[in-house]
C-alpha positions as semicolon CSV with decimal commas, in nm:
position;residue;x (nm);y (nm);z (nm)
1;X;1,598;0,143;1,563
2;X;1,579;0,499;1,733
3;X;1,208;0,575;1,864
4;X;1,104;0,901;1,964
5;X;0,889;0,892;2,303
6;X;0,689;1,200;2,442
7;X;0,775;1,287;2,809
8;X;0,602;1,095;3,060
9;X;0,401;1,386;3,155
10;X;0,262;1,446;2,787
11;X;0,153;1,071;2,765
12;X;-0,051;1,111;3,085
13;X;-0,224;1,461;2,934
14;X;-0,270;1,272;2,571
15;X;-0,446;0,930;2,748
16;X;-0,673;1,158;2,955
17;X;-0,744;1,367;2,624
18;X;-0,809;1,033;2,494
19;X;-1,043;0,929;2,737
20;X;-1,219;1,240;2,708
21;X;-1,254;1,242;2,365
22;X;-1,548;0,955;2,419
23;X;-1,895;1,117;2,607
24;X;-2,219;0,986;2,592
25;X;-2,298;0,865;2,194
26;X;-2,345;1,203;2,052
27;X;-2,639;1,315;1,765
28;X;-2,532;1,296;1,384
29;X;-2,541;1,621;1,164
30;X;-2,830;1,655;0,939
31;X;-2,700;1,627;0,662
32;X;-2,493;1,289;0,782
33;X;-2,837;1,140;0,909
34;X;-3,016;1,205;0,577
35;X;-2,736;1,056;0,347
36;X;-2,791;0,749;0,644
37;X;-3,146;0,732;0,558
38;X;-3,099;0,775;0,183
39;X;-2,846;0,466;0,151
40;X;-3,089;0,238;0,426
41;X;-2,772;0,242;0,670
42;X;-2,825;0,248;1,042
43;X;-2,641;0,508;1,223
44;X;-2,463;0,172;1,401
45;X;-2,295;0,148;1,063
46;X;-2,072;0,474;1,104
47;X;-1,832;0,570;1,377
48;X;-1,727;0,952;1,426
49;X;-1,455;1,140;1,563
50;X;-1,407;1,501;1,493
51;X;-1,151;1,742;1,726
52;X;-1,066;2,107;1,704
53;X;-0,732;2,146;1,898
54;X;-0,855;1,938;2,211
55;X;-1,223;2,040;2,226
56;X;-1,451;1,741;2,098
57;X;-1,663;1,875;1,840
58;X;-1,846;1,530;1,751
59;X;-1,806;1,151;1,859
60;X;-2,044;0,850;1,785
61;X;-1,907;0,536;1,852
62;X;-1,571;0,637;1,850
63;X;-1,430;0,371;2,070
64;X;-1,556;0,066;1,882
65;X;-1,318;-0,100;1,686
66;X;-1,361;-0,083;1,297
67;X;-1,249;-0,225;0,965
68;X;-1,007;0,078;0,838
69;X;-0,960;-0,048;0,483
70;X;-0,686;0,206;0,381
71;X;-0,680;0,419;0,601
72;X;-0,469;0,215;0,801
73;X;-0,181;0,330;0,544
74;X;-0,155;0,664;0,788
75;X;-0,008;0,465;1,080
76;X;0,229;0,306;0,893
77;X;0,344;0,606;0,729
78;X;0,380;0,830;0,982
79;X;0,540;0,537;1,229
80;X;0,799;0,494;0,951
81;X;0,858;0,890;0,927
82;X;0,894;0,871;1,272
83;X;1,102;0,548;1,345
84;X;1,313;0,516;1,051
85;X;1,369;0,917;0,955
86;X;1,324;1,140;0,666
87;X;1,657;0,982;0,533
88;X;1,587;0,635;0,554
89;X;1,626;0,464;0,216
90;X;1,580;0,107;0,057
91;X;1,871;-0,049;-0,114
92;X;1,968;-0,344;-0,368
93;X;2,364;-0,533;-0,377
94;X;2,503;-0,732;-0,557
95;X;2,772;-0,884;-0,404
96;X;3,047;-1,201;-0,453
97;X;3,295;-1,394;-0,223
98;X;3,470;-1,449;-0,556
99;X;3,805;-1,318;-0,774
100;X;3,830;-1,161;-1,086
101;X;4,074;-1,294;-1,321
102;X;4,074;-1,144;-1,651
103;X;3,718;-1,110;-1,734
104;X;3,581;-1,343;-1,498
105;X;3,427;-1,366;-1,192
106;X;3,547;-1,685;-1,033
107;X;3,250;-1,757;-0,785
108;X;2,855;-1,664;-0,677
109;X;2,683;-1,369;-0,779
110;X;2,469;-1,234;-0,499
111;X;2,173;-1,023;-0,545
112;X;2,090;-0,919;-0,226
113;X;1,740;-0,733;-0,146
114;X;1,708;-0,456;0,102
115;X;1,315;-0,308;0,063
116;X;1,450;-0,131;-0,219
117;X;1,092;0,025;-0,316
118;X;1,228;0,205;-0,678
119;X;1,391;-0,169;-0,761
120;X;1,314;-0,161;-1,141
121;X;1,453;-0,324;-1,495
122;X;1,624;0,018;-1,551
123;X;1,804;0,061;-1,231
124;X;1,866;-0,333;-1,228
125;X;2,028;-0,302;-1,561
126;X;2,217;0,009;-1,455
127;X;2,399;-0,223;-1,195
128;X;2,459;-0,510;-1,457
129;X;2,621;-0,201;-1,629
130;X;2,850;-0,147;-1,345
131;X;2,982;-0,489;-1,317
132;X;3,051;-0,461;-1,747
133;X;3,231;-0,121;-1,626
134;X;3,487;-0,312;-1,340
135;X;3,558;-0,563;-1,653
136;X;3,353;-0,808;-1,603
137;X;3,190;-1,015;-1,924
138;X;3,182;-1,404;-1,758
139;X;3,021;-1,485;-1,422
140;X;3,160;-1,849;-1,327
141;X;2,935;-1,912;-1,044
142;X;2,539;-1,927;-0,957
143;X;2,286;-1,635;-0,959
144;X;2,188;-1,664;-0,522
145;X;1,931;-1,437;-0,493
146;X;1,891;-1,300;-0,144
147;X;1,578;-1,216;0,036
148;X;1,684;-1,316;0,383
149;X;1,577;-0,945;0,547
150;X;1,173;-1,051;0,497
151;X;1,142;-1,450;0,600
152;X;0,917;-1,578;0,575
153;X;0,778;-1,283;0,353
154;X;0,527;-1,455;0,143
155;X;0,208;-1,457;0,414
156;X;0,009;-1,514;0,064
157;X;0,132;-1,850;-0,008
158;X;-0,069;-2,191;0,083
159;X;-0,401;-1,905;0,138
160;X;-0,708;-1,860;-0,070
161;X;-0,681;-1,563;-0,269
162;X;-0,731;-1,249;-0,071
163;X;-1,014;-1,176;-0,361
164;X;-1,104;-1,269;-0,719
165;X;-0,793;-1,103;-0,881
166;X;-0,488;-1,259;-0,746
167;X;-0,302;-1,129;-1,043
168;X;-0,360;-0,770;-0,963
169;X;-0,147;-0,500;-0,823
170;X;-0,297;-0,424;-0,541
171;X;-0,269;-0,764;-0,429
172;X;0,111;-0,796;-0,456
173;X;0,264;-0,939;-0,111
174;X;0,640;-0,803;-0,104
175;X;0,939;-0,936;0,005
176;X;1,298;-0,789;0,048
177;X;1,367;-0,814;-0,344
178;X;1,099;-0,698;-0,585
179;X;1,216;-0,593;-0,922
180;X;0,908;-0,394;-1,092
181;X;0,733;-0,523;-0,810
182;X;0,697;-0,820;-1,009
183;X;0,428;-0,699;-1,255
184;X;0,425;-0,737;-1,621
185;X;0,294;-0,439;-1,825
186;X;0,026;-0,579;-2,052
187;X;-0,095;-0,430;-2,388
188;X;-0,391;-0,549;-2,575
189;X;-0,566;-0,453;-2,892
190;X;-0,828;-0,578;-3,139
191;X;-0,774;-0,283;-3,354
192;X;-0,769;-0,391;-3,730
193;X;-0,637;-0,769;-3,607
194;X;-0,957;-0,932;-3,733
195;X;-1,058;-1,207;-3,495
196;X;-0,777;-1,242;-3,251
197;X;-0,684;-0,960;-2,979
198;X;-0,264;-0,854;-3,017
199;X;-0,128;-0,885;-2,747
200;X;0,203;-0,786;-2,599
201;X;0,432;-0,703;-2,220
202;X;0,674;-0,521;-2,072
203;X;0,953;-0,645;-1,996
204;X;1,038;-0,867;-2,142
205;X;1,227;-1,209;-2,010
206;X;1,466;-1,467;-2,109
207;X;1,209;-1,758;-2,206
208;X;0,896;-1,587;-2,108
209;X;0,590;-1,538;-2,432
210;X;0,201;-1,387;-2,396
211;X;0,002;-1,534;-2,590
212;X;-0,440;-1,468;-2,541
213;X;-0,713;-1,726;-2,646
214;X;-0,980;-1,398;-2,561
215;X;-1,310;-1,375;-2,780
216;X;-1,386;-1,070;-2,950
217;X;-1,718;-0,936;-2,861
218;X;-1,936;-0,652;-2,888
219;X;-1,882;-0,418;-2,628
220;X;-1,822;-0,067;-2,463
221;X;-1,460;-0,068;-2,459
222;X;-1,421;0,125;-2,139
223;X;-1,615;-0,210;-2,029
224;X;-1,358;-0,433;-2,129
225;X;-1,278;-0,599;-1,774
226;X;-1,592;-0,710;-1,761
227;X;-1,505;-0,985;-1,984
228;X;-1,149;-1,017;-1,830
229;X;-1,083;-1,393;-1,655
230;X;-0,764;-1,457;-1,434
231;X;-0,474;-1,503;-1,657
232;X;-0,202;-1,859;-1,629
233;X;0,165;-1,883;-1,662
234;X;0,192;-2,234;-1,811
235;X;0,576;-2,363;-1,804
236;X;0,648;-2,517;-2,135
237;X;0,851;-2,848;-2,243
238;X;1,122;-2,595;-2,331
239;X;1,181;-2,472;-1,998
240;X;0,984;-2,138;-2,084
241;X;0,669;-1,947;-1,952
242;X;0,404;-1,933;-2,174
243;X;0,177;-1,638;-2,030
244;X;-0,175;-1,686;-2,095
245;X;-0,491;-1,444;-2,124
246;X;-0,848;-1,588;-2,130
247;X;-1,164;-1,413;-2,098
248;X;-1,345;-1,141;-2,367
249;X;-1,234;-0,876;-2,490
250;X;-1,401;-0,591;-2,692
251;X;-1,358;-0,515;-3,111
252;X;-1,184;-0,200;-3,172
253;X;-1,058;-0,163;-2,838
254;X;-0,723;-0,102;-2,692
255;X;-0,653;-0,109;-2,284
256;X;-0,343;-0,138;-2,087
257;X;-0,305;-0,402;-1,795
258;X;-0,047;-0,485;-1,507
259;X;-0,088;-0,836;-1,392
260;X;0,118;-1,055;-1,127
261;X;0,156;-1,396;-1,270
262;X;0,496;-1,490;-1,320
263;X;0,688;-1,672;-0,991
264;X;0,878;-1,384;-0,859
265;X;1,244;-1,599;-0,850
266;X;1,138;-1,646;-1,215
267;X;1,104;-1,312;-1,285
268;X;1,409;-1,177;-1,126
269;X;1,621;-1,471;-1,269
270;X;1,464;-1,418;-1,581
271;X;1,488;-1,020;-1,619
272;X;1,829;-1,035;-1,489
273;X;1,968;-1,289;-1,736
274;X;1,842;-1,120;-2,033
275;X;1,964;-0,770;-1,935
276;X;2,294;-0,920;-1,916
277;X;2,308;-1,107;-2,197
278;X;2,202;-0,789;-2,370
279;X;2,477;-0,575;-2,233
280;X;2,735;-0,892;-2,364
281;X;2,774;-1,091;-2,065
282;X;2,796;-1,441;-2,014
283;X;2,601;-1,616;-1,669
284;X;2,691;-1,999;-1,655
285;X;2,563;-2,115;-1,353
286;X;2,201;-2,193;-1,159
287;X;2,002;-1,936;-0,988
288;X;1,898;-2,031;-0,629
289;X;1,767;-1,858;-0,334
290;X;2,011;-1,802;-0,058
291;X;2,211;-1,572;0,198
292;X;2,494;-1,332;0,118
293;X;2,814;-1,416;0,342
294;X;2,865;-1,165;0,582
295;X;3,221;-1,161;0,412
296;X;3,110;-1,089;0,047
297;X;3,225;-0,699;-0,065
298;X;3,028;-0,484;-0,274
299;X;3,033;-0,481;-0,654
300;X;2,702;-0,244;-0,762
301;X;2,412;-0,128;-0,552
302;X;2,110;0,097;-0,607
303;X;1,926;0,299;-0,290
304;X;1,575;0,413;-0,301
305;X;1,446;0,797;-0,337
306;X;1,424;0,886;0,029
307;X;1,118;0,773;0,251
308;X;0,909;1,106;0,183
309;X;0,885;1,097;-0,109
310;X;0,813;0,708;-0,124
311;X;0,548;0,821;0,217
312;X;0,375;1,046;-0,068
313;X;0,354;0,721;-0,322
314;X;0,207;0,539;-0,079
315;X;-0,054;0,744;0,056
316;X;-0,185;0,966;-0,202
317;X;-0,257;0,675;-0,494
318;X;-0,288;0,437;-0,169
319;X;-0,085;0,157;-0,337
320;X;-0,073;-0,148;-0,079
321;X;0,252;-0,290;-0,177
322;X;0,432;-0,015;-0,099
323;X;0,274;0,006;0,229
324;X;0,321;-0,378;0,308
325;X;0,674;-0,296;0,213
326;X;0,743;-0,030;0,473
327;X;0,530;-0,204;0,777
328;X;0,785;-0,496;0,675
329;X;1,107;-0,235;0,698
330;X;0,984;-0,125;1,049
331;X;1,078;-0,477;1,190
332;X;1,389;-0,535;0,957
333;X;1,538;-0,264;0,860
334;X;1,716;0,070;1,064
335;X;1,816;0,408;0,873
336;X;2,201;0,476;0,849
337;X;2,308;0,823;0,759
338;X;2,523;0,700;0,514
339;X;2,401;0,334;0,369
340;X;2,027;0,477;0,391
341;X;1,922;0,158;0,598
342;X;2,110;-0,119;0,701
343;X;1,936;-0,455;0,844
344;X;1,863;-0,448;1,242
345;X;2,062;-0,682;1,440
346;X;1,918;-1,034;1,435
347;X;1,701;-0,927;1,197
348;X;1,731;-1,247;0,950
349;X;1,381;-1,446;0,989
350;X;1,239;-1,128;1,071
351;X;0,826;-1,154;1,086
352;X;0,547;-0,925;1,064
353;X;0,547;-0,922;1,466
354;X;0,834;-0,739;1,497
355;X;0,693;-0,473;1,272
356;X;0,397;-0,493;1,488
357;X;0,547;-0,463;1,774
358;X;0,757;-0,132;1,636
359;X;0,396;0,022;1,528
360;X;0,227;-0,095;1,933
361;X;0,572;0,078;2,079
362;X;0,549;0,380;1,866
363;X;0,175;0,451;1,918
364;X;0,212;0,384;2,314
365;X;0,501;0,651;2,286
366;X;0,279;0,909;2,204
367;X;-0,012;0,819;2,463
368;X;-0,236;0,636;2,243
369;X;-0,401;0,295;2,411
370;X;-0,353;-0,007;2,136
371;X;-0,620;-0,224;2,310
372;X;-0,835;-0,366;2,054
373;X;-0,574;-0,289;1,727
374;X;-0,511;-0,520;1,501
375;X;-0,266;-0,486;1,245
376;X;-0,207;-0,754;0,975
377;X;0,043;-0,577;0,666
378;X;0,012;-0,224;0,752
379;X;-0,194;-0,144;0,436
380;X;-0,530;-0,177;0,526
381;X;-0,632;-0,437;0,251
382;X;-0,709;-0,735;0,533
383;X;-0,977;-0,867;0,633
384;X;-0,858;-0,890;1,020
385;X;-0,735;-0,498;1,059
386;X;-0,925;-0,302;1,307
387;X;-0,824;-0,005;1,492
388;X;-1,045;0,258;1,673
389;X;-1,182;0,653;1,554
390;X;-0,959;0,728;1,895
391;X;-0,680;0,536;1,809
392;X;-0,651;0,691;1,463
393;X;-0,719;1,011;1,573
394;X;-0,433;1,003;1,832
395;X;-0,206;0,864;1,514
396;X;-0,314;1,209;1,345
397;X;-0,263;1,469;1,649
398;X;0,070;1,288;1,672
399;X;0,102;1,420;1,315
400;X;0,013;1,746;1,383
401;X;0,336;1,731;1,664
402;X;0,578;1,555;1,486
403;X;0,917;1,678;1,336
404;X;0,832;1,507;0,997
405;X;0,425;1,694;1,042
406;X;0,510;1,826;0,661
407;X;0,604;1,528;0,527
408;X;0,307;1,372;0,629
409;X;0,078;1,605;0,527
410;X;0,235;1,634;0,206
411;X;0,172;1,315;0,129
412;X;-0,201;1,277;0,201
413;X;-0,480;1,330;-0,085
414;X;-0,599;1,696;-0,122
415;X;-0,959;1,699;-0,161
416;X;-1,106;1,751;-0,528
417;X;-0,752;1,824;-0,642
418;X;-0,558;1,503;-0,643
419;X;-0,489;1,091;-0,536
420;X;-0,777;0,943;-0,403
421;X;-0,990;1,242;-0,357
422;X;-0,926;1,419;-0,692
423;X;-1,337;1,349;-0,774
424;X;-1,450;1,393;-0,434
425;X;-1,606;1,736;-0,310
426;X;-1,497;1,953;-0,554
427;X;-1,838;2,193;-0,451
428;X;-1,765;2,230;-0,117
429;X;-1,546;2,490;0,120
430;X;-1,330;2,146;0,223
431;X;-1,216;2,153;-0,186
432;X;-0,836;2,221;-0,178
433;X;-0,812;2,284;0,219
434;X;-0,867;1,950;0,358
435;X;-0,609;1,654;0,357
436;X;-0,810;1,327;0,373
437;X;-0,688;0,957;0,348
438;X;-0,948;0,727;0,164
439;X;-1,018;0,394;0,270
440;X;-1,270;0,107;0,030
441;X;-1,317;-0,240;0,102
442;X;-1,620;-0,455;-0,070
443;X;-1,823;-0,339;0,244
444;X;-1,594;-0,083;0,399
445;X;-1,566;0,338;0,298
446;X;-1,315;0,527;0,566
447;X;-1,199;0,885;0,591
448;X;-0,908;1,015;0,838
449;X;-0,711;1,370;0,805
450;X;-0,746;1,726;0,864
451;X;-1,021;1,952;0,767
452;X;-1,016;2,373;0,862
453;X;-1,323;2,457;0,935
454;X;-1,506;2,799;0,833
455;X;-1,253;2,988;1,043
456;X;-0,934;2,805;0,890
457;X;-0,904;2,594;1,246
458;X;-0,752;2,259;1,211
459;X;-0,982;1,993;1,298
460;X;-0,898;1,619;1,284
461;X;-1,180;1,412;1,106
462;X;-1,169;1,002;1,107
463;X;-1,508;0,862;0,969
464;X;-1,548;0,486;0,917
465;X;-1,844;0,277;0,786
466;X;-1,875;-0,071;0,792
467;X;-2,196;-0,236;0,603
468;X;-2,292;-0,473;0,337
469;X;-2,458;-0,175;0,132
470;X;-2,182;0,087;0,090
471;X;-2,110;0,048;-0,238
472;X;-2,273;0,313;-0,563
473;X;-2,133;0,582;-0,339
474;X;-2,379;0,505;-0,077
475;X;-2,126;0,484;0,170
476;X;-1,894;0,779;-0,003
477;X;-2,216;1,014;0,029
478;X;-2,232;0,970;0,413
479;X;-1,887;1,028;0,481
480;X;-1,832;1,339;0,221
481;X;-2,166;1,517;0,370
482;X;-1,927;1,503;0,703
483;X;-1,642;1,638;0,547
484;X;-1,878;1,957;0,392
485;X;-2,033;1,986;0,760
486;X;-1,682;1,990;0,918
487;X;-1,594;2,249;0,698
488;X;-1,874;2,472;0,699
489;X;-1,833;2,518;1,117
490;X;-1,822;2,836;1,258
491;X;-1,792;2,772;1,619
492;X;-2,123;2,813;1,699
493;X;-2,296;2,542;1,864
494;X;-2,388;2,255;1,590
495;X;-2,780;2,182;1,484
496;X;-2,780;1,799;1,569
497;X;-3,083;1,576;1,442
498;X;-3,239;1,270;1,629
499;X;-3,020;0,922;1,565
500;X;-3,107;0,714;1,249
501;X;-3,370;0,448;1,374
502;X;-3,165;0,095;1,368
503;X;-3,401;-0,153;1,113
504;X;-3,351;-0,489;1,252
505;X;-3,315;-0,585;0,961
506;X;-3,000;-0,390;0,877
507;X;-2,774;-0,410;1,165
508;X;-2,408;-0,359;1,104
509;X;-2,232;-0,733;0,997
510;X;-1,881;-0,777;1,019
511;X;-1,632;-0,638;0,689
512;X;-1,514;-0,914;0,516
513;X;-1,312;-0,746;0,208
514;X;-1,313;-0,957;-0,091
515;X;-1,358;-0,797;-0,459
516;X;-1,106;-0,641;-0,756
517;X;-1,304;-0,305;-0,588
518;X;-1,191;-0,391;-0,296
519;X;-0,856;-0,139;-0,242
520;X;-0,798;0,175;-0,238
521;X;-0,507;0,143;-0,535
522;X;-0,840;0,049;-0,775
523;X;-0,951;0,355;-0,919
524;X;-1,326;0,233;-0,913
525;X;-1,277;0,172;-0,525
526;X;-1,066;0,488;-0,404
C-alpha cells in the first residue's frame, strides 16, 4: 500500500503547531456558556478546538481524549483517500478451477468477495447473466463462497448486542462479501387489512417467507416504532426461513423498514440460487464457505463506483457499514490502476490491527501524535473510540493539504442544506458555507469541519460533548451556538464569559453508546 509522508521538516513544524495549539484552558463564548447553563452541562462536558490558518482562535480541553461518535468517519475517509487513491475500487468474482463441457460447468463455483461496497441483487444477477452468456445453464459443483480478505470479520459474533436493535442498519458488521449489505427491505401496512398488518420484503429468497403476529393499535402512525420489538428468523422443518415480526403496529398506517436478520451465508446462498434459477440455470451442489485457488480464472466480476464517490456515501448520510467497510480495506486491500484493488500480500486472516496500524502510520505521516487514540471499526459507533480535538484537528488541516482536499470536502454535510446537517442552522451566516461532520451517541453530540468566518477565512472547528444529558437537542444547542459564533468572527478580539461553574453533581461520566438513537445513520440521532 503506497503512503504519502510529509517531509521530515513539515512533521517537525505540524507537531510544534500541535503543541501550540493547547494554552492555558481558554474562556467559552457567550453564547456556548449559556446553551451550557440552559441544558445543566458543566463546561467539563465539552472540549474545543477552533484554528484560523495556524493562529488558535479557541481551545478548552482540547487535549483530553473524547468519545467521537461519528465523527471518527473523517479519519477513515480521508486515510483511505489518501492511502488507497481516488481510483481505488471494491470488486466481486466469481471464479472456477473447473471445465465447461457443453453446458456445464464441471467443478466449484467461487464467489469471491473483495469490499465490493455497490454488491447488490441487481449487479449479482448481472454476473449470473454473464455466466448464462459464456453458455453456461448447469453448475456441477458446490457454491464456495469466499470471504477470506476480512478473517475473522465478524467482531459482532459471541458479543452482546452493541444496542437494543441488532437488526438495524446501522449496526451491520461487514465482511469481504455483502450482497445488499445483507438487509431485507420491509413493507408493512394495516391499510383496509382488518385486524392483521400485510406484510411483505425485498428481495426475495429461495425458501425465505415474512410473516408478522403485530397487534393493531391506536396510534400516531409516524409513531409506529414505538411499538416495534426485535424481529426472528425461525428455520422451518422444510429447510426454510420463516421471518418473523412481533411488536404493535398502528391502524391505517403504512411504513417502510430495513432489518438485518437473516444469516448472511444464508442470504447470499439464498439470493444467489433464486436469481439463477430465474435466469434458467441449474446449481446441484452445497454451498460452503471457503478460499478461491490461487489458480481459478475469471468467469464474471463487478467493481465498485470509485472511492469518492463511495467517501461522499459514507460521510454525508454517515452510514457505519460503509465506514467499517473501508477501515477494513485499509489493512486488506491495495488500489491497482487497472483491477481497482487487489488484496495486499499476506493479507488472508487480515484483522482490524492492520487497518489500525495503516490509520496510526498515516496520521504520524502528517505530524499528528496518536497517543491516547483509539480506534475500534473506523466508524465511530463504539463504545471504546476516543481520539483528541488536536488529533482530529490535525486529520482536518491534513485535509486542507491533501491532493484528494476536494474530494473530501465534497463529501462532508453542508450545513442547513444537506446529510446530517440539512435541519441544522439554517438562520445563521454558517448556512451553506460551512462543511461539518455530525457525530450522536446515546450520551455523545460531536462536530468537526470547516467553517469561514465573517471574512470568508477558513477556520477548522472540532467540538465534542460527552454527558448523560445531551439528548432533546441539549447537546446539539451547545455545539450549533459554536458553529454561529465561529461564523460570525471578524478578527477582532472575541468577548469571552467566565467558565460554567462545575455542579458536583454533574461531572462528566464516561460515553457508553447504547440506543436505536445511538448513530449517526438514524435520522432521529444525526
Amino acid at each position: 500500500m503506497s503512503r504519502r509522508f510529509v517531509p521530515a521538516l513539515a512533521r517537525t513544524a505540524t507537531v510544534f503547531l500541535l503543541a501550540a495549539w493547547l494554552p492555558a484552558r481558554a474562556q467559552l463564548p457567550e453564547p456556548v456558556t449559556s446553551a451550557l447553563r440552559a441544558a445543566a452541562m458543566p463546561d467539563s462536558a465539552l472540549s474545543v478546538l477552533v484554528l484560523r490558518g495556524d493562529q488558535t482562535v479557541l481551545s478548552h480541553l482540547a487535549d483530553r481524549p473524547m468519545q467521537p461518535a461519528s465523527t471518527m468517519k473523517l479519519v477513515t475517509t480521508l486515510a483511505g483517500l489518501e492511502l488507497l487513491g481516488p481510483v481505488f475500487r471494491g470488486r466481486t468474482e466469481l471464479r472456477t478451477t473447473g471445465t465447461v463441457e457443453g453446458d456445464t460447468l464441471k467443478g466449484d463455483l467461487y464467489l469471491r468477495g473483495g469490499a465490493d461496497m455497490d454488491l447488490s441483487t441487481e449487479t449479482l444477477t448481472a454476473m449470473l447473466r454473464s455466466l448464462r452468456t459464456q453458455g453456461i445453464r448447469r453448475i456441477d459443483g458446490r457454491l464456495v463462497v469466499d470471504r477470506q480478505l476480512f478473517n475473522p470479520a465478524r467482531a459482532d459474533l459471541g458479543r452482546a448486542a452493541f444496542d437494543e436493535s441488532p437488526e438495524a442498519y446501522y449496526n451491520v458488521v461487514p465482511d469481504a462479501l455483502m450482497v445488499n449489505k445483507n438487509m431485507l427491505q420491509i413493507d408493512m401496512r394495516s391499510i383496509g387489512t382488518g385486524k392483521r398488518v400485510k406484510v411483505t420484503m425485498e428481495p426475495e429468497l429461495e425458501g425465505v417467507t415474512i410473516a408478522s403476529d403485530m397487534t393493531l393499535v391506536d396510534a400516531a402512525c409516524n409513531a409506529w416504532e414505538d411499538g416495534w420489538k426485535t424481529p426472528e428468523a425461525v428455520p422451518q422443518p422444510d429447510g426454510g426461513i420463516q421471518v418473523m415480526l412481533h411488536g404493535t403496529f398502528p391502524k391505517n398506517c403504512a411504513a417502510h423498514y430495513a432489518i438485518n436478520v437473516v444469516d448472511r451465508q444464508e442470504y447470499v446462498d439464498r439470493l444467489l440460487r433464486l436469481n439463477w434459477k430465474q435466469l434458467g440455470g441449474k446449481l446441484t451442489g452445497t454451498t460452503v464457505e471457503g478460499a478461491t485457488p490461487p489458480e481459478a480464472r475469471l468467469l464474471a466480476e463487478h467493481v465498485s463506483r470509485a472511492l469518492p464517490e463511495l467517501v461522499r456515501d459514507i460521510n454525508k448520510p454517515s452510514d457505519n457499514t460503509l465506514a467499517r467497510t473501508l477501515y477494513l480495506s485499509l489493512g486488506a486491500l491495495e488500489p491497482d490502476p487497472l483491477l481497482g484493488s487487489r488484496p495486499q500480500p499476506g493479507s488472508a486472516a487480515t484483522t482490524l490491527s492492520r487497518s489500525e496500524a495503516a490509520v496510526r502510520g498515516w496520521m504520524r505521516g502528517h505530524g499528528t501524535d496518536d497517543t491516547g487514540l483509539v480506534i475500534e471499526n473506523g466508524s465511530g459507533l463504539s463504545r471504546t473510540e476516543q481520539i483528541t480535538a488536536v488529533q482530529m484537528a490535525g486529520v482536518l488541516q491534513a485535509g486542507l493539504r491533501s491532493n484528494w482536499a476536494p474530494e473530501f470536502l465534497a463529501s462532508m454535510p453542508i450545513v442547513a442544506v444537506d446529510g446530517t446537517m440539512r435541519r441544522r442552522l439554517a438562520g445563521s451566516p454558517a448556512a451553506g458555507r460551512a462543511r461539518m461532520k455530525t457525530g450522536t451517541l446515546r450520551n455523545v453530540v460531536a462536530l468537526a469541519g470547516y467553517v469561514p468566518d465573517a471574512s470568508g477565512r477558513q477556520c477548522v472547528l472540532v467540538a465534542t460533548v460527552n454527558s448523560e444529558l445531551v439528548s432533546n437537542g441539549r447537546g446539539r444547542a451547545v455545539l450549533d451556538a459554536l458553529v454561529d459564533w465561529v461564523a460570525r468572527l471578524d478578527g477582532a478580539p472575541a468577548t469571552m464569559a467566565a467558565p460554567v461553574p462545575t455542579p458536583a453533581a454533574a461531572a462528566a461520566p464516561a460515553a457508553t453508546p447504547d440506543s436505536r438513537a445511538g448513530s449517526a445513520t438514524v435520522p432521529a440521532a444525526q
